[in-house]
VEXMI-665663 format. One record per residue (C-alpha): residue number from 1; residue in one letter; z, y, x. Coordinates in nm, 3 decimals, decimal comma, padded with zeros to 5 digits. Example, Ala and Ser with C-alpha at 12.3 -4.5 7.8 and 13.67 -1.06 7.14 Angstrom:
BEGIN
{k->1	r->a	up->00,780	north->-00,450	east->01,230}
{k->2	r->s	up->00,714	north->-00,106	east->01,367}
***
This chain:
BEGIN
{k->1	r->x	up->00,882	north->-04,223	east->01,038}
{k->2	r->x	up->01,056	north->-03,862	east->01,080}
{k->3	r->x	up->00,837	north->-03,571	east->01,023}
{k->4	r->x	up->00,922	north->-03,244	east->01,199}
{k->5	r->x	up->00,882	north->-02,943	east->01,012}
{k->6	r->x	up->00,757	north->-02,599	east->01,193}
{k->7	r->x	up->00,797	north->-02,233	east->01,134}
{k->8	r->x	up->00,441	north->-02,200	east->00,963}
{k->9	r->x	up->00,208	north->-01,897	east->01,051}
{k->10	r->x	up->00,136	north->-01,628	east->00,854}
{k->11	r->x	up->-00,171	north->-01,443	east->00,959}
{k->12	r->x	up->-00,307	north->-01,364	east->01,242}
{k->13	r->x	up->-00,063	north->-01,142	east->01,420}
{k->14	r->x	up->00,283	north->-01,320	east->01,321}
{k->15	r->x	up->00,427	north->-01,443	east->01,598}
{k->16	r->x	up->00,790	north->-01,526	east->01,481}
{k->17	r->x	up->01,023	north->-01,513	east->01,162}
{k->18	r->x	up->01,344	north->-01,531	east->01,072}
{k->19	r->x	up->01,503	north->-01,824	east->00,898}
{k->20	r->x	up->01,721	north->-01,685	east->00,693}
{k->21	r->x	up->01,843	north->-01,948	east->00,417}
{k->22	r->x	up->01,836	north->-02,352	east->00,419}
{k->23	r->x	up->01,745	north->-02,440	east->00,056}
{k->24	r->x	up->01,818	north->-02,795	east->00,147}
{k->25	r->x	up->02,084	north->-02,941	east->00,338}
{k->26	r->x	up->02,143	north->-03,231	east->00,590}
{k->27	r->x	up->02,106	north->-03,513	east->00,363}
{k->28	r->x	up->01,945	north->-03,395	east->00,049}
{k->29	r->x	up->01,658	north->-03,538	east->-00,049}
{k->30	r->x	up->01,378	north->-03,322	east->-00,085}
{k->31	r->x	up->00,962	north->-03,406	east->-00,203}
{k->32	r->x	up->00,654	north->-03,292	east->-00,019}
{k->33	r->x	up->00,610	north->-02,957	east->-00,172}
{k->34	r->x	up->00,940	north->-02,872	east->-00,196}
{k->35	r->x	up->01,116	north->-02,600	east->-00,091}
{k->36	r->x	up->01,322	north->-02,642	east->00,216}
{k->37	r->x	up->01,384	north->-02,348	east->00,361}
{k->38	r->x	up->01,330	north->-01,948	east->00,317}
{k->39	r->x	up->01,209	north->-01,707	east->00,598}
{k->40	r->x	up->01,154	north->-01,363	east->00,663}
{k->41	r->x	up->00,827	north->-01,224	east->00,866}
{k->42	r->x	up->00,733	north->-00,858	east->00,901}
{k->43	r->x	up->00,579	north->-00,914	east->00,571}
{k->44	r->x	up->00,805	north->-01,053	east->00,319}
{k->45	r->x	up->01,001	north->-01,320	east->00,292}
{k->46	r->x	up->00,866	north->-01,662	east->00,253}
{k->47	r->x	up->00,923	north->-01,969	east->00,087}
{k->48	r->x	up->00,877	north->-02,283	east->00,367}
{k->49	r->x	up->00,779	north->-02,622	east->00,170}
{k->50	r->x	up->00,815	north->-02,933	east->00,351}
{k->51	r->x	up->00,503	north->-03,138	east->00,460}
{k->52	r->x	up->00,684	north->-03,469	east->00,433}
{k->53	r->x	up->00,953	north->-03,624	east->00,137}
{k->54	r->x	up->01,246	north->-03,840	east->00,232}
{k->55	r->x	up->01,593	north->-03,651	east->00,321}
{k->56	r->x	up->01,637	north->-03,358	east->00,579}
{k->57	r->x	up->01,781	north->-03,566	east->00,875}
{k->58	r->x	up->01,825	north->-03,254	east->01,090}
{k->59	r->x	up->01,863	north->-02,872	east->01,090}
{k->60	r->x	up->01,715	north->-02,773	east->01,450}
{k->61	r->x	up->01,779	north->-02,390	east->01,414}
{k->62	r->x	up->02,049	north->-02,234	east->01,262}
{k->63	r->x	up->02,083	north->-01,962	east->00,997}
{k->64	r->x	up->01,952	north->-01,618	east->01,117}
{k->65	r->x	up->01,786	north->-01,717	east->01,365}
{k->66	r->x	up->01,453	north->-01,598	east->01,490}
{k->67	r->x	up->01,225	north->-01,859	east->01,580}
{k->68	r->x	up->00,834	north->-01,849	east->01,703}
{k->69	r->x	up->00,563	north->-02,006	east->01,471}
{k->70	r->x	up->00,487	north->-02,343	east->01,525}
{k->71	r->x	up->00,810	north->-02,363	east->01,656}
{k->72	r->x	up->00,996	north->-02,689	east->01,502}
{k->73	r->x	up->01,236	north->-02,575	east->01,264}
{k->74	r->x	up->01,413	north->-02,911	east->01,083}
{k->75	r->x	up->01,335	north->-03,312	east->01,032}
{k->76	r->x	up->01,297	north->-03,468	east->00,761}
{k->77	r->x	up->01,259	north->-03,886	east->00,736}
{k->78	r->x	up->01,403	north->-04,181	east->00,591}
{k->79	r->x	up->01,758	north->-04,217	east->00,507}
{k->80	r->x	up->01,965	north->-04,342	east->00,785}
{k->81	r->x	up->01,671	north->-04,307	east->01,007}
{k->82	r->x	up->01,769	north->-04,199	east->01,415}
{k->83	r->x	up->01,644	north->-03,892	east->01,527}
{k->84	r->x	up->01,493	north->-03,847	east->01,809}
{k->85	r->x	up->01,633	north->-03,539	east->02,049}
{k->86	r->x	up->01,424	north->-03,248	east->01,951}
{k->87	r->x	up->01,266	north->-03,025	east->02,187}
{k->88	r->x	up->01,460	north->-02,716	east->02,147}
{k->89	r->x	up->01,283	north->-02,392	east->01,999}
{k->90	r->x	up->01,250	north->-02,086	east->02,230}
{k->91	r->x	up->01,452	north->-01,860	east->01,974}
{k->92	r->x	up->01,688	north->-01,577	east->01,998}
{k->93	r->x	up->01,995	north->-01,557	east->01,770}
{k->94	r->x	up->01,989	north->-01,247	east->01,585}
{k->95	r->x	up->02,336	north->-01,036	east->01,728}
{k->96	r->x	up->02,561	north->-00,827	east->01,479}
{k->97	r->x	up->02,501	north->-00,493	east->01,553}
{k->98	r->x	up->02,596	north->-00,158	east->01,384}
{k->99	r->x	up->02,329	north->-00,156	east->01,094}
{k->100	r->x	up->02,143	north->00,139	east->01,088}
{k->101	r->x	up->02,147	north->00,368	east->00,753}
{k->102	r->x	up->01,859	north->00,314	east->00,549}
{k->103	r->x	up->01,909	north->00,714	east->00,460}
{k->104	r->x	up->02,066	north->00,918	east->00,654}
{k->105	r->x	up->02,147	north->01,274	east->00,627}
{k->106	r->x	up->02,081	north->01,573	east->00,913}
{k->107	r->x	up->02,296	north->01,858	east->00,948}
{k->108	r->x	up->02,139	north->02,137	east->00,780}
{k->109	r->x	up->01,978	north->02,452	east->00,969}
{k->110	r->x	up->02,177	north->02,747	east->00,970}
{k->111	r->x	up->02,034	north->02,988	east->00,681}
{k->112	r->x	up->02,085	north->03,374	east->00,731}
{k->113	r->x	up->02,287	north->03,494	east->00,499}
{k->114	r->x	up->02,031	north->03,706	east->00,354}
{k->115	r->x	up->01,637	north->03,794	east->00,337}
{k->116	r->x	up->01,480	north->04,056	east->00,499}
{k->117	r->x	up->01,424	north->04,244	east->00,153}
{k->118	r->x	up->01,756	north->04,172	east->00,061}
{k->119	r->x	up->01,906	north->04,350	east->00,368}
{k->120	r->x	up->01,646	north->04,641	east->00,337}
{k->121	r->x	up->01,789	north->04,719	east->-00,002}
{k->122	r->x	up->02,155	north->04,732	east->00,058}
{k->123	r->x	up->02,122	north->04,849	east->00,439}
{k->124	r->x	up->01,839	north->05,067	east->00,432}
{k->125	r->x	up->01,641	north->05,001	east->00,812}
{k->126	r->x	up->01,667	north->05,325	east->01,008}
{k->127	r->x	up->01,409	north->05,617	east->00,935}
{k->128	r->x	up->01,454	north->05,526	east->00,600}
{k->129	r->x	up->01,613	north->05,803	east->00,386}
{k->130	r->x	up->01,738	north->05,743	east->00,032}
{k->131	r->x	up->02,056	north->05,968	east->-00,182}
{k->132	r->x	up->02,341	north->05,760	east->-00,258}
{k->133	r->x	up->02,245	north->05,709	east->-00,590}
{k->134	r->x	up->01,859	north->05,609	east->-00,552}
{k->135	r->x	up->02,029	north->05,335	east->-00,277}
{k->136	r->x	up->02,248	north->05,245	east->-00,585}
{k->137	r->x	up->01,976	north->05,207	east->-00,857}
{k->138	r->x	up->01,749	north->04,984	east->-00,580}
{k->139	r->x	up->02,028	north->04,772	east->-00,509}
{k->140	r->x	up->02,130	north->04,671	east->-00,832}
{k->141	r->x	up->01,765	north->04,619	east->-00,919}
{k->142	r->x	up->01,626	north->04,478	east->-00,590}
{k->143	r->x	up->01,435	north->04,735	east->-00,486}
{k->144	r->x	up->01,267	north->04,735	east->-00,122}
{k->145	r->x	up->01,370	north->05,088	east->-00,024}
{k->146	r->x	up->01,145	north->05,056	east->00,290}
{k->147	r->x	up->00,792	north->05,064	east->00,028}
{k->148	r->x	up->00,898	north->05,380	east->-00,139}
{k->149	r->x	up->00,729	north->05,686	east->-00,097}
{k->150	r->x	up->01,047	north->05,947	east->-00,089}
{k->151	r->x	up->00,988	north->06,299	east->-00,275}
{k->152	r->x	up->01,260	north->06,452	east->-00,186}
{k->153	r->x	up->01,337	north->06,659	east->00,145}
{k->154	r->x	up->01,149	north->06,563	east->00,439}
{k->155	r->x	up->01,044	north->06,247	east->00,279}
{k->156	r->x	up->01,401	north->06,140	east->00,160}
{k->157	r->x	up->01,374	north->05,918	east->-00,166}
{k->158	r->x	up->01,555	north->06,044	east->-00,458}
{k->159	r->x	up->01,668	north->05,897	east->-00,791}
{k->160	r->x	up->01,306	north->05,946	east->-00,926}
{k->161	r->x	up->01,140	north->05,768	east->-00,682}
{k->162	r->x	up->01,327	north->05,453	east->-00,749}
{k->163	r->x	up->01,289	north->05,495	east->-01,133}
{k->164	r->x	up->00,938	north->05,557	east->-01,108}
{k->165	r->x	up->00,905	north->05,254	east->-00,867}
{k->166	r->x	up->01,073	north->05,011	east->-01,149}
{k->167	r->x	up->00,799	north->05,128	east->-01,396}
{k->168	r->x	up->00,512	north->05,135	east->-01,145}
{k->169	r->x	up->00,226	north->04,842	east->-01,195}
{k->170	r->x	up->00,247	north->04,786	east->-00,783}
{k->171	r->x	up->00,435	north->04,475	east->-00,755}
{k->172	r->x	up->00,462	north->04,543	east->-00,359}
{k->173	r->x	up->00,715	north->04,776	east->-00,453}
{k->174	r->x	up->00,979	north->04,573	east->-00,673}
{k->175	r->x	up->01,101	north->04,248	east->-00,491}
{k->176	r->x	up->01,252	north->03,997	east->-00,727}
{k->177	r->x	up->01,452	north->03,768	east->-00,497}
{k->178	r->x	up->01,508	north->03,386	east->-00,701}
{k->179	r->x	up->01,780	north->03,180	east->-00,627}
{k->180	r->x	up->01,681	north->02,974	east->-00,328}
{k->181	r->x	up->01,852	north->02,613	east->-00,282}
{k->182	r->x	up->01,854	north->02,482	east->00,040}
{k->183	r->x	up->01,771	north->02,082	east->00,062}
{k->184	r->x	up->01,916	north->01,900	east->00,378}
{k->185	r->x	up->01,643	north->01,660	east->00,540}
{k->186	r->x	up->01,638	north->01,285	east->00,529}
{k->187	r->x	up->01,632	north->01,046	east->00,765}
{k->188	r->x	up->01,442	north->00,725	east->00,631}
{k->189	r->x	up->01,438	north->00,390	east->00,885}
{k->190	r->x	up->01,154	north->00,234	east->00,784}
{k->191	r->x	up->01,115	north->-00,099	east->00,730}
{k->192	r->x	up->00,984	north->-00,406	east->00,906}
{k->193	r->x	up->00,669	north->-00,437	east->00,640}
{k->194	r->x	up->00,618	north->-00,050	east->00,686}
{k->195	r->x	up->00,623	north->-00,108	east->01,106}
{k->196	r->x	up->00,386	north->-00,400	east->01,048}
{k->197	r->x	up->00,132	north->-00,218	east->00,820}
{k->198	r->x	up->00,164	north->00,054	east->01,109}
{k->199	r->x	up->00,057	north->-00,145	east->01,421}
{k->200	r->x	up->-00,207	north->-00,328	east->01,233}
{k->201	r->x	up->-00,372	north->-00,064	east->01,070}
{k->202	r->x	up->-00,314	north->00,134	east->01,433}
{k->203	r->x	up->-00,475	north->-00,134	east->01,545}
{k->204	r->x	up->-00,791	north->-00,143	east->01,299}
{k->205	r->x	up->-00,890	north->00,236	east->01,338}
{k->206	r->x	up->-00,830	north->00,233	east->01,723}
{k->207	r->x	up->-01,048	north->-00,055	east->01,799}
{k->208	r->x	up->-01,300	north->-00,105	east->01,502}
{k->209	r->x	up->-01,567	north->00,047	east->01,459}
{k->210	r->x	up->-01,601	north->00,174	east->01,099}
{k->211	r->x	up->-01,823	north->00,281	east->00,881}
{k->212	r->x	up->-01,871	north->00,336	east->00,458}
{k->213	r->x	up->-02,130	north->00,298	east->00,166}
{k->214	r->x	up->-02,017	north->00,444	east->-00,203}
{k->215	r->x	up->-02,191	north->00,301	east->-00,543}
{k->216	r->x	up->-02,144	north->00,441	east->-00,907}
{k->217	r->x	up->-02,115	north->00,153	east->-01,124}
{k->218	r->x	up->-02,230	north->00,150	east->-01,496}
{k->219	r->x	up->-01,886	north->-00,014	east->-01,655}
{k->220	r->x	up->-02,026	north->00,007	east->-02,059}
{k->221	r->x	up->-02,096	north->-00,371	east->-02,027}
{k->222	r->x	up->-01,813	north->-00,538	east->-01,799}
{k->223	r->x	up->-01,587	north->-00,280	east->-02,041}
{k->224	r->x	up->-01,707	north->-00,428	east->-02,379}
{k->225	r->x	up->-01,710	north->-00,808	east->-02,290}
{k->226	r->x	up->-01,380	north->-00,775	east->-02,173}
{k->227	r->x	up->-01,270	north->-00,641	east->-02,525}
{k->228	r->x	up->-01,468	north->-00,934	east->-02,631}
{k->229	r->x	up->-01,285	north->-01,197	east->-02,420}
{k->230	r->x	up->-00,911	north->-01,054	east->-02,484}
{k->231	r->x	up->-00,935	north->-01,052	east->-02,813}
{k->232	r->x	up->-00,936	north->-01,471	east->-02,806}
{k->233	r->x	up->-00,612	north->-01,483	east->-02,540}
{k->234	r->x	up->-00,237	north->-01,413	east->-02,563}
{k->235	r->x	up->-00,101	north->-01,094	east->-02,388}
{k->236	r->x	up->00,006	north->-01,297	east->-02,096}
{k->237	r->x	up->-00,361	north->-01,443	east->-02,022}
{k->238	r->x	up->-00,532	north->-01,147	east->-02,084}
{k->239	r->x	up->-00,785	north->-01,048	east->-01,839}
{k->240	r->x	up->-00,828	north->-00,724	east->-01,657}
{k->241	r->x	up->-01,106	north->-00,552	east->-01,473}
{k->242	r->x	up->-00,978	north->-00,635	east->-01,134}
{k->243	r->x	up->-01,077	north->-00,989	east->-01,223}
{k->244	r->x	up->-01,401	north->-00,906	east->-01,313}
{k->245	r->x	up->-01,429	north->-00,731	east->-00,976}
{k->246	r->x	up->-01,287	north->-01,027	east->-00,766}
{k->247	r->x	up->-01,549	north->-01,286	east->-00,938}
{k->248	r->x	up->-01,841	north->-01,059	east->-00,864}
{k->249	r->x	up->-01,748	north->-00,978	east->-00,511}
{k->250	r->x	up->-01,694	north->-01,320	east->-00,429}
{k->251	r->x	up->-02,069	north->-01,382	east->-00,588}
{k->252	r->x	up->-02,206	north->-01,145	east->-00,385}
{k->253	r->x	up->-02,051	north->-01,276	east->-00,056}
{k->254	r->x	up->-02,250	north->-01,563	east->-00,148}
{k->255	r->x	up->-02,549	north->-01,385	east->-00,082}
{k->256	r->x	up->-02,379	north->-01,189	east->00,194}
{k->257	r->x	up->-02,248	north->-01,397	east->00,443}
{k->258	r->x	up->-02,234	north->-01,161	east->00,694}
{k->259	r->x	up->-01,963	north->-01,003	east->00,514}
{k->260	r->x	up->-01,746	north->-01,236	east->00,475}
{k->261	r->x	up->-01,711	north->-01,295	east->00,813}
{k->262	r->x	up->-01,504	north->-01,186	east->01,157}
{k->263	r->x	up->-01,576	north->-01,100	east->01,507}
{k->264	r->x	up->-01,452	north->-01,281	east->01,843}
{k->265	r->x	up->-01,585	north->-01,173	east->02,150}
{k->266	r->x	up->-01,943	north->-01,200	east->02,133}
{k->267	r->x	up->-01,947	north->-01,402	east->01,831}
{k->268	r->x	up->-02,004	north->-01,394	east->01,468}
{k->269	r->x	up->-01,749	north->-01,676	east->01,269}
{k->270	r->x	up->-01,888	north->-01,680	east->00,885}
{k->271	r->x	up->-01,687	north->-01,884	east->00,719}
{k->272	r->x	up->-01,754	north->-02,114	east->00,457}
{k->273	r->x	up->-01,514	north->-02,049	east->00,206}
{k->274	r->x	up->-01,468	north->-01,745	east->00,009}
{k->275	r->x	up->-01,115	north->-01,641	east->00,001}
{k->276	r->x	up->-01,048	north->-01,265	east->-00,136}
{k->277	r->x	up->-00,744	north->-01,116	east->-00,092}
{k->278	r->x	up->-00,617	north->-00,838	east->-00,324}
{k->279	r->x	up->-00,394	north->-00,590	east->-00,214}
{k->280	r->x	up->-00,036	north->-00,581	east->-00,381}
{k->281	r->x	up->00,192	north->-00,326	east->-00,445}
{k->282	r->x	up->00,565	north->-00,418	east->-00,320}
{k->283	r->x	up->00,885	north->-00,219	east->-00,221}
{k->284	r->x	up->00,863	north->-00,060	east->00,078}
{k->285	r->x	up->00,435	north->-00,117	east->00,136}
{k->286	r->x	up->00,148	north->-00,349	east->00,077}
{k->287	r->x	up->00,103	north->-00,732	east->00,121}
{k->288	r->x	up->-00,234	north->-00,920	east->00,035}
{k->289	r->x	up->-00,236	north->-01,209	east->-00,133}
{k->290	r->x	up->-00,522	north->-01,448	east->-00,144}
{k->291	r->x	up->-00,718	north->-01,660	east->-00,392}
{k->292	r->x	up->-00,869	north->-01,899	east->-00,262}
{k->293	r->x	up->-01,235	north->-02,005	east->-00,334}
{k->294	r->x	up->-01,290	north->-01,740	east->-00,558}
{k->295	r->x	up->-01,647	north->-01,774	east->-00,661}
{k->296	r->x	up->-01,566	north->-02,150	east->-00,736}
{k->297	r->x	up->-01,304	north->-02,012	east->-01,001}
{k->298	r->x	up->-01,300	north->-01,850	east->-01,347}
{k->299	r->x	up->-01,198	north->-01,500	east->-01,445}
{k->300	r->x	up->-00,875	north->-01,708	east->-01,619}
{k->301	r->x	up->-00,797	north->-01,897	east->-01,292}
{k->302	r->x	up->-00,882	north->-01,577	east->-01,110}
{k->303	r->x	up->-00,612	north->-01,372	east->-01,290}
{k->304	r->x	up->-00,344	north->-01,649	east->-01,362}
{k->305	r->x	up->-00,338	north->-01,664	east->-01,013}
{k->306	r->x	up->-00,343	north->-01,295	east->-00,927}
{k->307	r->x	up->-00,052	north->-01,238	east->-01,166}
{k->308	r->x	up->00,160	north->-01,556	east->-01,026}
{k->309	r->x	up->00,075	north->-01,438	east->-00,655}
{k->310	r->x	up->00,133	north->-01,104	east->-00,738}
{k->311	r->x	up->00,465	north->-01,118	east->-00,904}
{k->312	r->x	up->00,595	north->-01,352	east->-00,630}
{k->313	r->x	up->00,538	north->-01,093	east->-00,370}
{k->314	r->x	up->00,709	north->-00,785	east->-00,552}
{k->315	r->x	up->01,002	north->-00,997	east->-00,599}
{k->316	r->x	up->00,991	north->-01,103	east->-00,244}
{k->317	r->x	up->00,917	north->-01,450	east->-00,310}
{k->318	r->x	up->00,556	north->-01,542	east->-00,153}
{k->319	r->x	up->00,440	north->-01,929	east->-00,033}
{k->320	r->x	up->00,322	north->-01,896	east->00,342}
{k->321	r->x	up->-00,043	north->-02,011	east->00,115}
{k->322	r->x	up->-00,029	north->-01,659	east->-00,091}
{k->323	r->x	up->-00,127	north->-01,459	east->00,189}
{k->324	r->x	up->-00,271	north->-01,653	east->00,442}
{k->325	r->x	up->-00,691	north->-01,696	east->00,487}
{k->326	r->x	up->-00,860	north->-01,411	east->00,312}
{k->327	r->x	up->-01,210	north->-01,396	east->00,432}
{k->328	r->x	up->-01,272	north->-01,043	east->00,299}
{k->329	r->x	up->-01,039	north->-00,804	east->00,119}
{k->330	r->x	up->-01,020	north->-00,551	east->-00,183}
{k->331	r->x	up->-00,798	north->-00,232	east->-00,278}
{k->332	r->x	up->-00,792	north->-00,167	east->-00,625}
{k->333	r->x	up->-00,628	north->00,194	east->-00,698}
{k->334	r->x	up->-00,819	north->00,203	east->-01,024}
{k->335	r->x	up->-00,504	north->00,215	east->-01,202}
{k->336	r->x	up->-00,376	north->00,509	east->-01,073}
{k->337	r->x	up->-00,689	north->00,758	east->-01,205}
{k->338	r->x	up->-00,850	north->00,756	east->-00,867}
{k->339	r->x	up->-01,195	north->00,876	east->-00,831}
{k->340	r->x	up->-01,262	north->00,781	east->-00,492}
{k->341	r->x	up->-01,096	north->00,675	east->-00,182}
{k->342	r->x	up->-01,191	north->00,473	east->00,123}
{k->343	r->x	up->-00,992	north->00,159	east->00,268}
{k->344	r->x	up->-00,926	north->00,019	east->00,620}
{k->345	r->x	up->-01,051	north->-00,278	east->00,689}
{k->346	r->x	up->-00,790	north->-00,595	east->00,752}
{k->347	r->x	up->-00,823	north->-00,724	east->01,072}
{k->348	r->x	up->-00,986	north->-01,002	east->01,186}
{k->349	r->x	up->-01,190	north->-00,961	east->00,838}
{k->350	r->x	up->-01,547	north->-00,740	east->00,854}
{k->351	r->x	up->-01,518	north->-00,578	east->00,548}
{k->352	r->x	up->-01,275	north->-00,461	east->00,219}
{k->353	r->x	up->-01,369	north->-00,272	east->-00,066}
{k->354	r->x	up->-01,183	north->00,006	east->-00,188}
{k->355	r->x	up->-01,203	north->00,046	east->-00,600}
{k->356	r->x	up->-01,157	north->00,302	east->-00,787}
{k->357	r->x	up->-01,084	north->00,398	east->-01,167}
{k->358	r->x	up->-01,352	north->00,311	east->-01,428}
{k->359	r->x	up->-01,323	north->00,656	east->-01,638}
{k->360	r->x	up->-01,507	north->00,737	east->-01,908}
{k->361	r->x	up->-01,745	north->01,054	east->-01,762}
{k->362	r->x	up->-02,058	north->01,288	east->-01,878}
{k->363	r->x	up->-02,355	north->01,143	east->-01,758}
{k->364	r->x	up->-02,737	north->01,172	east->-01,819}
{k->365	r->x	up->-02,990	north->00,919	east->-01,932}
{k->366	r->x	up->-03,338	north->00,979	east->-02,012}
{k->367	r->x	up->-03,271	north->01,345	east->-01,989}
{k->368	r->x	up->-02,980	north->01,363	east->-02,218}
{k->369	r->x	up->-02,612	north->01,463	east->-02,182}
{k->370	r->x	up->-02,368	north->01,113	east->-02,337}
{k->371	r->x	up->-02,006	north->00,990	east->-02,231}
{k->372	r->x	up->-02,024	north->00,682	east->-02,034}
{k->373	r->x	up->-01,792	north->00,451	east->-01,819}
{k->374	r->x	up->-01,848	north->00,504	east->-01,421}
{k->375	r->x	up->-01,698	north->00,335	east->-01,170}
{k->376	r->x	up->-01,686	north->00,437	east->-00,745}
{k->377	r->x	up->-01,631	north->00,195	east->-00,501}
{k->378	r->x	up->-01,664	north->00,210	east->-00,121}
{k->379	r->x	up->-01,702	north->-00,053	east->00,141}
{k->380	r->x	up->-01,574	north->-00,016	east->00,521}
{k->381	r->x	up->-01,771	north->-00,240	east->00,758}
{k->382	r->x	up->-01,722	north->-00,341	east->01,080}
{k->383	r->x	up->-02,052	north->-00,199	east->01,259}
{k->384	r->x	up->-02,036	north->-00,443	east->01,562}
{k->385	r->x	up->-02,082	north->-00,682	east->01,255}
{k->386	r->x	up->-02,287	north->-00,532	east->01,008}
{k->387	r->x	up->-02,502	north->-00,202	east->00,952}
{k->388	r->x	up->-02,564	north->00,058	east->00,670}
{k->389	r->x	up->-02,840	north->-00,106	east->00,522}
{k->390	r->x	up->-02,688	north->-00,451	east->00,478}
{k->391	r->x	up->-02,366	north->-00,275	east->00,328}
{k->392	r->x	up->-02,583	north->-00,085	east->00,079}
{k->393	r->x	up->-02,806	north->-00,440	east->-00,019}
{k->394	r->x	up->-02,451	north->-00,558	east->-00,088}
{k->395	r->x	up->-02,356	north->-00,253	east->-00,297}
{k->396	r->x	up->-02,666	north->-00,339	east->-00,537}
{k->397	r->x	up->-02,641	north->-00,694	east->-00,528}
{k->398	r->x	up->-02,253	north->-00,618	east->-00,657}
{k->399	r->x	up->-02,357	north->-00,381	east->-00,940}
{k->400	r->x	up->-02,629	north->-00,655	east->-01,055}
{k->401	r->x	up->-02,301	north->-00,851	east->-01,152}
{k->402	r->x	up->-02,104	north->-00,599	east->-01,279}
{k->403	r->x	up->-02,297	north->-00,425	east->-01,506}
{k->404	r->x	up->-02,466	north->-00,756	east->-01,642}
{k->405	r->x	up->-02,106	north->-00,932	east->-01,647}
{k->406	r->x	up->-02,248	north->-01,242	east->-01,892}
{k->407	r->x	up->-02,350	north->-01,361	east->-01,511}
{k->408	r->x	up->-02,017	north->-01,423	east->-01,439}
{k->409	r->x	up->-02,014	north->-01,642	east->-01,759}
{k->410	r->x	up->-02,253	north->-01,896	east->-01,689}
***
């Protein structure tokens, strides 16, 4: 029996994309899983699989055309199988149109044609008095006539004054004028992942409620049994602190179920799963992607997965399952020699962490002065969700994993 595909949705606040490639045509075969299609939201542009094998029986939208999720999008059945007239999709054909300039250039403002300074020296303001030859020796060694102190007649500066000014100590009175280039401004039309991050994080600060708990992490121990691990993988499995971060967090949402939760109305929805999303660098933004069930996986799953998800996004490339169901979120600028920052939280979620870099500081035990490997990290929380104290609990709970990391082992 025929199987109609749909634009899938991607998060909570798509509500259309555009299709803009079929992978497979009318009368291809094609296998559940699949690719069949290729779409573009506000976030990136997404590989559709189909939900059904057989052969594509029937293209219902066309190329670049914007359709709404759940929308139906293409059959796919039996060879030779009749299809049924499809209920057509409330979509809009995208119209040619002038593209705007992704950079643009302004006209430049007018400049004067010289500085204040500069004018003082060769056009001496009125009431200033200065011989033909001190005006000569100023100009040709920028000179602000205007801050000398004239000796001759009724104040009138002579060739002395200027020569003493050029040996003087008082900066005020010798005005080096650099070359100065004049840049034109930019016009930059930002793009639709930019807009998107924009409303939603608009969104987030406008209407929740936030608040934030920092922890210093010991990092001697996650630090050395990483050493320990990579030394047994290839380069392309090794594993990276990130991972270690993701596995404990997930843990500790375990034991903090509050957390990983979201708000609706004048409800509480904790969900069962724990999905962590980890925000991803990409052209133009951010985009989270998701693994799924991470405290069910190992730090090798964990990161296989990060780096597969990861790279599929930057190259624009992402399965409508990469970024969809995160039940809590993380921003990891530890790479970047961060100290500390704070992070917004990702709507509908309660909570993301924001993690910094582990550096190798001064610190003091038992009274004594020794390098050792800190780490910051701050939480945001929803407070119609959670409060300080629960947020802090969690903070501790966290560093129980991360600096004993052989928990994450067993």
């Amino acid at each position: 029996m025929a199987e109609t595909i749909n634009m899938p949705k991607l998060g909570f606040d798509m509500a259309e994309g555009t299709l803009v490639r079929w992978v497979k045509q009318v009368g291809e075969s094609i296998n559940k899983g699949e690719v069949l299609a290729e779409i573009e939201t506000d976030k990136a542009t997404v590989e559709v699989e189909s939900s059904a094998s057989g052969v594509v029986l029937q293209h219902i939208v066309e190329q670049g055309t914007v359709v709404p999720v759940n929308a139906p999008i293409a059959v796919v059945g039996a060879a030779g199988e009749t299809v049924s007239e499809q209920p057509s999709a409330s979509r809009k054909k995208i119209e040619d149109e002038k593209p705007l300039p992704t950079q643009g250039k302004v006209d430049a403002i007018p400049q004067p044609s010289s500085s204040p300074e500069t004018s003082a020296v060769s056009n001496p303001p009125s009431g200033v008095k200065a011989s033909p030859l001190a005006k000569k020796i100023a100009k040709d060694n920028n000179i602000n006539l205007a801050s000398l102190q004239g000796s001759g007649p009724n104040g009138r500066i002579v060739k002395k004054d200027v020569e003493s000014a050029l040996t003087s100590s008082q900066p005020s009175a010798v005005s080096r004028q650099l070359p100065i280039t004049n840049y034109e401004n930019q016009v930059i039309q930002t793009t639709k992942l930019r807009q998107a991050i924009g409303r939603r994080l608009v969104e987030s600060k406008q209407t929740v409620p936030h608040f934030y708990v920092t922890h210093e992490f010991k990092m001697e121990a996650l630090m050395d049994i990483r050493k320990q691990i990579n030394a047994y993988l290839p380069d392309n499995e090794k594993v990276s602190v990130n991972d270690f971060i993701l596995k404990a967090v997930a843990l500790t949402l375990r034991q903090f179920p509050n957390l990983n939760a979201s708000i609706k109305g004048n409800e509480i929805i904790q969900f069962g799963n724990v999905n962590v999303g980890v925000a991803v660098t990409v052209p133009g933004g951010l985009l989270t992607v998701v693994v799924k069930n991470t405290d069910q996986k190992s730090l090798r799953q964990i990161s296989a997965e990060v780096k597969a998800m990861a790279s599929r996004a930057r190259e624009g490339k992402v399965k409508p399952e990469d970024v969809d169901g995160s039940t809590f979120s993380t921003s990891n600028l530890g790479m970047y020699d961060v100290e500390d920052f704070i992070a917004i939280i990702n709507p509908p979620e309660a909570a993301i962490l924001a993690i910094s870099s582990a550096r190798e500081v001064p610190v003091v035990e038992n009274g004594q002065i020794k390098a050792g490997w800190r780490m910051k990290a701050t939480i945001s929380v929803d407070h119609r969700v959670s409060d300080g104290a629960e947020a802090a609990q969690f903070m501790q709970k966290l560093a129980e994993f991360l600096e004993n990391p052989v928990r994450m082992l067993v």
